[in-house]
N, C-alpha and C positions, 0 to 999 in steps of 0.2 A: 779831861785835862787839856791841855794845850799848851805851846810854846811862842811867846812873842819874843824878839830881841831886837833892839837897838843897839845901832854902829855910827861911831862918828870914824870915817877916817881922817887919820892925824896926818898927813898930806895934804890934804884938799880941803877939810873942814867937812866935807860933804855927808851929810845923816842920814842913814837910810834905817827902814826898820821892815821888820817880815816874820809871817806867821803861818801856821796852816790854818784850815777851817772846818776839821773834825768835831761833831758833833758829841759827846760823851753821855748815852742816857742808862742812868743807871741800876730799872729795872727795863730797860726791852733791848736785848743785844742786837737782834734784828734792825731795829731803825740807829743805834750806833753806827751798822756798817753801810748804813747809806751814805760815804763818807764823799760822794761827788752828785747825791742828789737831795741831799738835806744840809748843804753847807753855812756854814756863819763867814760873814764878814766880820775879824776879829782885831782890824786896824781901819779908825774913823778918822777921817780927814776932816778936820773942824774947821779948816781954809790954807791958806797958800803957804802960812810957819807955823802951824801948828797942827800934831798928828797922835792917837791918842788911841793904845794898841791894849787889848785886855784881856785877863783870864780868871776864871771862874763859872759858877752856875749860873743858867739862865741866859743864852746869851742877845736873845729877844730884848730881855730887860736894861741888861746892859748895852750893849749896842745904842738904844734908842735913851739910855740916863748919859753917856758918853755924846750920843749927838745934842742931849739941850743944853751942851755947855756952849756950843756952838757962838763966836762972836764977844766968847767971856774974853779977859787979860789972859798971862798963864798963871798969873798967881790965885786968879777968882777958881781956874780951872785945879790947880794943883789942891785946891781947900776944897773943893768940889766930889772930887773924887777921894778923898780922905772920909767922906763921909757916907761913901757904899760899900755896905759891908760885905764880906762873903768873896770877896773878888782882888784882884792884883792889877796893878795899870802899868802898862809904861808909857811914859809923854816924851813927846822927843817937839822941839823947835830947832828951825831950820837958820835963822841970822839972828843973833850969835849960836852958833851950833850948840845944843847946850839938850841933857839927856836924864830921866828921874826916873825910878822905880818910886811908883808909891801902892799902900794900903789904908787901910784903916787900923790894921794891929799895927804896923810897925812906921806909917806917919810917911815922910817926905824924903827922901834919900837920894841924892845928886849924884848922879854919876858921869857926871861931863871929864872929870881928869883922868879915869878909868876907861873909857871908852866905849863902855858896855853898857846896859841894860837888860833887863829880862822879868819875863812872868809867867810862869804858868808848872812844867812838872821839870822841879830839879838835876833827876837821874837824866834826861832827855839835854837839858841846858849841858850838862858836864860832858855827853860827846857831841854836842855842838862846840863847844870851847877847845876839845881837841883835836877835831878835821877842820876848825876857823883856821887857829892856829900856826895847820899846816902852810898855807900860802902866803907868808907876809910879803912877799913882794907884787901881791894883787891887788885890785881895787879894792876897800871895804864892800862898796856894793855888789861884787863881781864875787867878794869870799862869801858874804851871806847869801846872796839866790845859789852857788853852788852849793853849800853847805846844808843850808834849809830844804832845799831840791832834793841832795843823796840821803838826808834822812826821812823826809817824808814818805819817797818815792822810793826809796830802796830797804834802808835800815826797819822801815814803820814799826816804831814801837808802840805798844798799844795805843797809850794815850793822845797821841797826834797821826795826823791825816789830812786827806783829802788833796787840796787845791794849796800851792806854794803861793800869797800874796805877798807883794812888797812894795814899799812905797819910798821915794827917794828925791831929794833937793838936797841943796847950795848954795851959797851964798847972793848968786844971779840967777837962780831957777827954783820956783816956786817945790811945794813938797806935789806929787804925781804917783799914781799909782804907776807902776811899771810893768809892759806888756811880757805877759809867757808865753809860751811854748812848749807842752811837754810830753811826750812819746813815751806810756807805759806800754814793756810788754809784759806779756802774761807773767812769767816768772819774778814780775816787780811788782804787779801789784794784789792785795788780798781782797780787794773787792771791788766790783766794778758794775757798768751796768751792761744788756744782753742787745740794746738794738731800741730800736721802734717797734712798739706793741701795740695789741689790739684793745687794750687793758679798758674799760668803763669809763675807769678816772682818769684815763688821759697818760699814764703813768707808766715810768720805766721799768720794765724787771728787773732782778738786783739778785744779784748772785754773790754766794761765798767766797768761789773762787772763781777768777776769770775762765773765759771756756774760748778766747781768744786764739786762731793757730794760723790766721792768714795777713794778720797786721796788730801796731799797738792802736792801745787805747790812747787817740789826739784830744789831751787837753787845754785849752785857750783861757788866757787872765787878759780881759780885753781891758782897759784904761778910758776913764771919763773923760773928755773932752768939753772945749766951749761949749756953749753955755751952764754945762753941768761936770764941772774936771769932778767935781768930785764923785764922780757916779763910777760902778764898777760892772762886771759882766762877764761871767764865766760859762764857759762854751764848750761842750764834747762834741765833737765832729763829727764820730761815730754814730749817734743814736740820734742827731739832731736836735737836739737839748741844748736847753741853756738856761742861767739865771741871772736878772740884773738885781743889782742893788740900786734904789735911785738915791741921790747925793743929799736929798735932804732927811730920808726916812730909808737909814743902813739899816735897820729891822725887818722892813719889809719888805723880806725876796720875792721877786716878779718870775714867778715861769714861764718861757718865752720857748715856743716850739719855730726851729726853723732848719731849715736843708741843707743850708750854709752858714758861714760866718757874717759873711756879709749881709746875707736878708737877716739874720738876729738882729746887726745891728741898727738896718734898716728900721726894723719893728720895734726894736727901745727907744728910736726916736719918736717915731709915727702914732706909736700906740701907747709910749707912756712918757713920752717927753724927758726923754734923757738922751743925752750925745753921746758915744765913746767913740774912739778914735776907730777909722776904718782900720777892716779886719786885713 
């Protein structure tokens, strides 16, 4: 499962949206809890006002039926996505701030005077809506990365994980992925990864429970930059890991080994031509 939601704050107009990127496989429990080294990018940035956040099976599939809308109106796109079955979207446009839950079973549904949005496992939405809640004197964008943050990262209920992504414009600021920062310690998270390994394939070890006792686990949501804003790049610090997403093919995660933040990002540009923003 999974959790998207869209926020217009009624202040500023400003939409933001945010999700995790837990993978859910439902005969291998094992590769379920690769939940920071088999991650989905599950909010596609189709350009500067339009953003296009999803849940369901397969998310290879989707991801990359989400990216060939890329350049449509949002009416071609909202018809678009009515016709993949199996799956939940939310669209969010950024001038006029304006916000849809759609599927195929239940069609097109606006929720711009409501303020909300969402897709993926309902129990998980209903206490997101009552820790959002708590804070109305805060930014919308400021309540959902916290909000999305304490339950990935602390509550984790089954069905969602991983990586806190979120994306966020205005009325004079294009839609952006927005940079994290996240300090798991042991006691918050249920699964992680062990370090730099000797392994054949190149590949992290991956434990049930963390075995962390001398610092947390440092996870990075790097942000795409010119030439490529829409490219994304998630980074543990610890084990020297990372993965990019490039901006035109979100399907296809890049594994990027590097010893810092900075040479990853060095190396998504060099070696597969994508910007993000320095680390």
């Amino acid at each position: 499962m999974t959790l998207v939601v869209a926020v217009i704050d009624q202040v500023t107009g400003a939409v933001s949206v945010g999700a995790d990127s837990k993978v859910t496989w439902a005969l291998d429990e094992s590769r379920t809890r690769r939940v920071y080294t088999e991650p989905a990018l599950k909010i596609v940035c189709l350009g500067d006002d339009l953003v296009v956040g999803y849940a369901g099976d397969g998310p290879d599939v989707l991801a990359s039926a989400v990216a060939s809308l890329r350049g449509r109106g949002i009416d071609e796109v909202l018809e678009g996505l009515t016709l993949i079955k199996g799956a939940s979207f939310v669209v969010a446009h950024r001038e006029p701030a304006r916000i849809w839950s759609v599927s195929a079973e239940q069609g097109v549904e606006e929720r711009t005077v409501i303020g909300r949005a969402w897709a993926g496992d309902r129990s998980v939405f209903a206490r997101f809506q009552a820790r959002f809640d708590d804070f109305r004197d805060d930014s919308a964008l400021f309540r959902l990365q916290s909000t999305m943050q304490q339950i990935i990262h602390l509550v984790r209920p089954e069905s969602v994980g991983g990586y806190t992504i979120l994306v966020s414009g205005n009325a004079t600021e294009p839609f952006r992925y927005a940079p994290l920062r996240s300090e798991l310690w042991p006691e918050s998270v249920a699964a992680t990864v062990t370090g730099l390994t000797g392994n054949p394939d190149r590949t992290v070890n991956f434990t049930g429970r963390s075995a962390f006792t001398e610092g947390p686990l440092v996870l990075h949501v790097i942000p795409g930059n010119a030439p490529t804003p829409g490219a994304l790049g998630v980074y543990i610090e610890n084990a020297g890991l990372g993965y990019l997403y490039p901006e035109r093919k979100p399907a296809q995660r890049v594994q990027v080994r590097a010893d810092a933040l900075e040479e990853f990002v060095r190396l998504a540009e060099i070696e597969h031509g994508q910007s993000l923003l320095p680390g």
